[in-house]
ZADO-1210 file (C-alpha; in nm, 4 decimals, padded with zeros to 6 digits):
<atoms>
<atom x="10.0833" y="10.0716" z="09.6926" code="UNK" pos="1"/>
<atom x="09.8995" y="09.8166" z="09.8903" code="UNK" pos="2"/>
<atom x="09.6066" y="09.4997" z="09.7907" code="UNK" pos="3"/>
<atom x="09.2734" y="09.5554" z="09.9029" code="UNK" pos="4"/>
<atom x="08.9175" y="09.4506" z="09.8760" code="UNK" pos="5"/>
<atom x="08.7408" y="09.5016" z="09.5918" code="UNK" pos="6"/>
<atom x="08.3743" y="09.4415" z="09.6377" code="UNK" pos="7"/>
<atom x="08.1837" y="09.3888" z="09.2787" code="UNK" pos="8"/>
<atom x="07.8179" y="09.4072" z="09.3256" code="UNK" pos="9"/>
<atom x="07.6022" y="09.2738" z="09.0166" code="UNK" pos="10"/>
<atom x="07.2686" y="09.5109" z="08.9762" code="UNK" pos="11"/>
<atom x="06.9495" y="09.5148" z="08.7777" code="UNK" pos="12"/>
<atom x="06.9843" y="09.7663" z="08.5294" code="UNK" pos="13"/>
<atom x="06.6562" y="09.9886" z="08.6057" code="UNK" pos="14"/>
<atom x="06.6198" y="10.3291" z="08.7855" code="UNK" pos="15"/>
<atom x="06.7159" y="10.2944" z="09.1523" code="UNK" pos="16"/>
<atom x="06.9084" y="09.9776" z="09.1823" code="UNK" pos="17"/>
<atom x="07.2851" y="10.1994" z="09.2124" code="UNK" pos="18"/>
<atom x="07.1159" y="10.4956" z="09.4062" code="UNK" pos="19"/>
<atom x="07.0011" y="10.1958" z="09.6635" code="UNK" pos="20"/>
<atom x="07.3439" y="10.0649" z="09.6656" code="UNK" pos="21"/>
<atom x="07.4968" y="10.4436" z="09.7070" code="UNK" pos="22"/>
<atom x="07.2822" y="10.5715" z="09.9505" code="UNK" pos="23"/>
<atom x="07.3349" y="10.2550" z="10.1857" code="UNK" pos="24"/>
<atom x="07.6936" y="10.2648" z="10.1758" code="UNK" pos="25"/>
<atom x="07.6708" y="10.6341" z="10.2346" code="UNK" pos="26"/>
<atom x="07.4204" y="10.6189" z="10.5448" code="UNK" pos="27"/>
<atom x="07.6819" y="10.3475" z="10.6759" code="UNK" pos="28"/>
<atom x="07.9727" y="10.6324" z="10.6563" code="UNK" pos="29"/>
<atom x="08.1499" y="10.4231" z="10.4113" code="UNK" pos="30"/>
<atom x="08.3983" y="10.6371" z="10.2124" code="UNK" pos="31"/>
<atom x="08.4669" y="10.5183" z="09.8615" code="UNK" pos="32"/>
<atom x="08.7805" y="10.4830" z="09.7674" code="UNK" pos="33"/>
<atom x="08.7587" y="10.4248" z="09.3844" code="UNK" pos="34"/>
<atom x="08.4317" y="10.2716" z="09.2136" code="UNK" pos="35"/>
<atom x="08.3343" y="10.1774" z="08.7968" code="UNK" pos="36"/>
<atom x="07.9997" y="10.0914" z="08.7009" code="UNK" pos="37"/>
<atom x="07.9842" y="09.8768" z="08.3862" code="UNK" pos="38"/>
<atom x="07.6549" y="09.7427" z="08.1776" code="UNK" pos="39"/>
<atom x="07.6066" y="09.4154" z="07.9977" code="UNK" pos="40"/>
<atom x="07.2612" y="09.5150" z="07.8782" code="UNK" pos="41"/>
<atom x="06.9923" y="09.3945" z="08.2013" code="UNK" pos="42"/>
<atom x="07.2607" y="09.4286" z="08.4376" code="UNK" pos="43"/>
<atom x="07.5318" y="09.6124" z="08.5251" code="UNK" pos="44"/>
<atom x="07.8866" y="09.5597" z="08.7482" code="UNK" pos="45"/>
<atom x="07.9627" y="09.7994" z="09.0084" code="UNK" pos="46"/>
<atom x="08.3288" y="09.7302" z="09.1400" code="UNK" pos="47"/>
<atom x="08.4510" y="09.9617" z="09.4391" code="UNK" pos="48"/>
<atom x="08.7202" y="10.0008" z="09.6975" code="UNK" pos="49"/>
<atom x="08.6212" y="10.1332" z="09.9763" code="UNK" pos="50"/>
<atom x="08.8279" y="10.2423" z="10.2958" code="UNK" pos="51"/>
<atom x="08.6210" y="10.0309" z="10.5525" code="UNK" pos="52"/>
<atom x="08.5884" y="09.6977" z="10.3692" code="UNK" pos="53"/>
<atom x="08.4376" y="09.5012" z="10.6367" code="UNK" pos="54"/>
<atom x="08.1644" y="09.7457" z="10.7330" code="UNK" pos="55"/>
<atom x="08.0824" y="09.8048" z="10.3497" code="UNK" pos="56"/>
<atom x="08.0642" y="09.3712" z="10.3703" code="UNK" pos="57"/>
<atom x="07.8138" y="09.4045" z="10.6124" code="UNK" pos="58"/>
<atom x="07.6047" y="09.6835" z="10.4508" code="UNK" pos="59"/>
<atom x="07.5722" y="09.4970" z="10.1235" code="UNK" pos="60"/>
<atom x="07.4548" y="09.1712" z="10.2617" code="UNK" pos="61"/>
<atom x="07.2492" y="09.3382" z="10.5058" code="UNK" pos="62"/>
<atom x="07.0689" y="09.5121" z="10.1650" code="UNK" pos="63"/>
<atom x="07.1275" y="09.1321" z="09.9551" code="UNK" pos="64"/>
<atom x="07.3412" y="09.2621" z="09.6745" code="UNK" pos="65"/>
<atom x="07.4896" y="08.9819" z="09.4816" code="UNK" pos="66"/>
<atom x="07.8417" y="09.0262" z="09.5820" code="UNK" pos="67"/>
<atom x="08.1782" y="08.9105" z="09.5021" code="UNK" pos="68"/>
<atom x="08.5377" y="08.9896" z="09.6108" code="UNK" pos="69"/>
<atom x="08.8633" y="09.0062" z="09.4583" code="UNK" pos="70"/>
<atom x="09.1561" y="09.1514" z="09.5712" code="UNK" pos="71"/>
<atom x="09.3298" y="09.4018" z="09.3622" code="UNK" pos="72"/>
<atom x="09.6043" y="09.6407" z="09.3780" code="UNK" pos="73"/>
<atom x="09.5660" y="10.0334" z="09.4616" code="UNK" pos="74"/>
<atom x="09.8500" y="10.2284" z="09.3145" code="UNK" pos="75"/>
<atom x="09.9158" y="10.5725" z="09.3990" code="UNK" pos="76"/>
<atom x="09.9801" y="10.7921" z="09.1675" code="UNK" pos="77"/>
<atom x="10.0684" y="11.1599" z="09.0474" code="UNK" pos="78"/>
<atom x="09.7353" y="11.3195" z="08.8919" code="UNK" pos="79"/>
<atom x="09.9601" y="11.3934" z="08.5235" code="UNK" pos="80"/>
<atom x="09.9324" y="11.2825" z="08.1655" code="UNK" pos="81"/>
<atom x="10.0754" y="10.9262" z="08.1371" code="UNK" pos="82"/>
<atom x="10.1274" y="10.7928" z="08.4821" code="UNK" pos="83"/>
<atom x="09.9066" y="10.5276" z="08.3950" code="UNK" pos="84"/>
<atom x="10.0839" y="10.3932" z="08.0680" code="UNK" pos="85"/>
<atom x="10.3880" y="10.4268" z="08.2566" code="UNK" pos="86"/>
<atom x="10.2948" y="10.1306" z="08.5079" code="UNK" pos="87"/>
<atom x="10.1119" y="09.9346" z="08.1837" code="UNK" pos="88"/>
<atom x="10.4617" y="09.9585" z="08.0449" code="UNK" pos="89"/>
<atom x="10.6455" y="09.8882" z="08.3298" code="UNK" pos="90"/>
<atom x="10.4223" y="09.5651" z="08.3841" code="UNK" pos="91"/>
<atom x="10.3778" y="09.4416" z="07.9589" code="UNK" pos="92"/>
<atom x="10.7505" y="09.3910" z="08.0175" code="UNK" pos="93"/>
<atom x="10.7404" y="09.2111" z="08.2581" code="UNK" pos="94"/>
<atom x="10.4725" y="08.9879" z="08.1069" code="UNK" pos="95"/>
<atom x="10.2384" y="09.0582" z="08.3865" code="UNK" pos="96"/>
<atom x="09.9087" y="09.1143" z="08.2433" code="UNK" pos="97"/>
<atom x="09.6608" y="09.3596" z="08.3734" code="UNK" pos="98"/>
<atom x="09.2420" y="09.1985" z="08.3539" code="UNK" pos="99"/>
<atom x="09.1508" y="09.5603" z="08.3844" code="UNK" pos="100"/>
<atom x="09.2229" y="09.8462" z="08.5602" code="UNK" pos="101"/>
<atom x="09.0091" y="10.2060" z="08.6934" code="UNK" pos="102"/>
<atom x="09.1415" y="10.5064" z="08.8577" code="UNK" pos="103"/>
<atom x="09.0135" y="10.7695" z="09.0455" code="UNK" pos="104"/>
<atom x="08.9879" y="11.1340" z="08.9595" code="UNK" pos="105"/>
<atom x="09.1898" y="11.3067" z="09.1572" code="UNK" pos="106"/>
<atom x="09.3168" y="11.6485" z="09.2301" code="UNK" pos="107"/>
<atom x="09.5251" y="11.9113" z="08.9820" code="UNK" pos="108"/>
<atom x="09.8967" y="11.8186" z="09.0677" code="UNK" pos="109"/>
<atom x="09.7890" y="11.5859" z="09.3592" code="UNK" pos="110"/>
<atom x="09.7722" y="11.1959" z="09.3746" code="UNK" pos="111"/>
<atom x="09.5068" y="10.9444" z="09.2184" code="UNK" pos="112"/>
<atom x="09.4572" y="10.5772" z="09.3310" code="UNK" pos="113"/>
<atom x="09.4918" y="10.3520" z="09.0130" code="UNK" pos="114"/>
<atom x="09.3133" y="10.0303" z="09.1185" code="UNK" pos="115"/>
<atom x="09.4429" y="09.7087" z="08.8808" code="UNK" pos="116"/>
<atom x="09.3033" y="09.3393" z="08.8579" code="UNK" pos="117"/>
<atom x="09.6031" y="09.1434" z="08.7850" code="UNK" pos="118"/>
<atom x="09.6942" y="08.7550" z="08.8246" code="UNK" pos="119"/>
<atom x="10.0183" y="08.7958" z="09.0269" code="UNK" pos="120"/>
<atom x="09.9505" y="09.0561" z="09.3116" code="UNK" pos="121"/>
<atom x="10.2803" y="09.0096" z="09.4973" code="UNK" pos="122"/>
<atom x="10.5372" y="09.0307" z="09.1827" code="UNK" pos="123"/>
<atom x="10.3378" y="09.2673" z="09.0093" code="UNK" pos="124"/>
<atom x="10.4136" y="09.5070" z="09.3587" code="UNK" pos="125"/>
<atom x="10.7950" y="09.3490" z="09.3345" code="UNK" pos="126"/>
<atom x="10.8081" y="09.4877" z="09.0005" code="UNK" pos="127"/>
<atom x="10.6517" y="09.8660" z="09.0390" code="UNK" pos="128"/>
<atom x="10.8380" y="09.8516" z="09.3692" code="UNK" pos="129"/>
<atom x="11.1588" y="09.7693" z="09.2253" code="UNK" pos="130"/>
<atom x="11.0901" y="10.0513" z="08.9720" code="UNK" pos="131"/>
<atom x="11.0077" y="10.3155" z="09.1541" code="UNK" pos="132"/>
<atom x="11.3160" y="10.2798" z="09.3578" code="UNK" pos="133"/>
<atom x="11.4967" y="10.3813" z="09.0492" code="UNK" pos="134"/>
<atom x="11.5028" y="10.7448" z="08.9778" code="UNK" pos="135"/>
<atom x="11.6200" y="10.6758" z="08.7002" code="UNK" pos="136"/>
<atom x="11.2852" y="10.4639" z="08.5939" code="UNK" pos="137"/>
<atom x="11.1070" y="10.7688" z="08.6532" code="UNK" pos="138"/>
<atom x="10.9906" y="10.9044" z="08.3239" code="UNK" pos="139"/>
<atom x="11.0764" y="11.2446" z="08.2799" code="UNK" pos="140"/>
<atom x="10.7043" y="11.3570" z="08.2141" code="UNK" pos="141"/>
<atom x="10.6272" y="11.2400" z="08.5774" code="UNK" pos="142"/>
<atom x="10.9723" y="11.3798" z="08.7244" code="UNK" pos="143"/>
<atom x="10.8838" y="11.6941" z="08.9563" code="UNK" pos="144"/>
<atom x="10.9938" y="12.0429" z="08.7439" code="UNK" pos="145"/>
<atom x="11.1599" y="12.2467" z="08.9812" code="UNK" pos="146"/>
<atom x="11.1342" y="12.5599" z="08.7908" code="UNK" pos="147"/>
<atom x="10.7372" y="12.5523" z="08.8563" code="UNK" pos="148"/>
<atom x="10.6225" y="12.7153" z="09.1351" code="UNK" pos="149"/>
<atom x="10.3978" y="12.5064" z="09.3386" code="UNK" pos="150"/>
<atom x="10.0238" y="12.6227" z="09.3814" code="UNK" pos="151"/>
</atoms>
């Protein structure tokens, strides 16, 4: 669990506009960590994460996307039916509310990065950290079955 940058770049909606956006970021080498691509009708919000923040800074200006930055917090974790709701839970109460939230897709049994907007970066990480050093916090759905073999 760590904060990072998240970079939301405002776009025309029209043919193009993201493939621009895409294909610069990818010529610069930039690896994306976790992006979501919303549309309010003539426009649209891409929001990423990407591993080289500054670089991807540079890129976008260098292309003049509209740009702002947040931070937000990337949470690992396991790629398995209600990980998710487990942290919403965790956080509702706590009465730590989360703007809105995207994950990435991840891998059959391996991790995902859950990226969240919230108001209260540093006690929302006290509180998942102080949960997840309980085993007994840990849902049995997300507990590890050692009966299955791994693949």
């Amino acid at each position: 669990m760590h904060i990072d940058t998240q970079f939301s770049i405002f776009l025309i909606n029209k043919p193009g506009v993201l493939a621009q956006v895409l294909n610069a970021l990818a010529d610069g080498k930039v690896n994306i960590i976790a992006m979501t691509l919303m549309d309010s009708g003539e426009h649209g919000v891409l929001r990423l994460v990407s591993a080289q923040p500054a670089h991807a800074r540079g890129i976008l200006k260098r292309i003049s996307m509209q740009v702002t930055e947040s931070e937000v917090l990337c949470v690992t974790l396991p790629n398995k039916p209600g990980a998710l709701a487990d942290i919403a839970t965790q956080l509702s109460q706590e009465h730590i509310n989360i703007n809105y939230c995207y994950v990435t897709a991840g891998a059959h049994g391996g991790k995902t990065t859950g990226v969240l907007k919230v108001e209260d970066l540093k006690k929302t990480m006290k509180i998942l950290e102080k949960h997840t050093c309980k085993k007994k916090s840990i849902p049995q759905r997300l507990r590890p079955n050692p009966s299955q073999k791994a693949r």
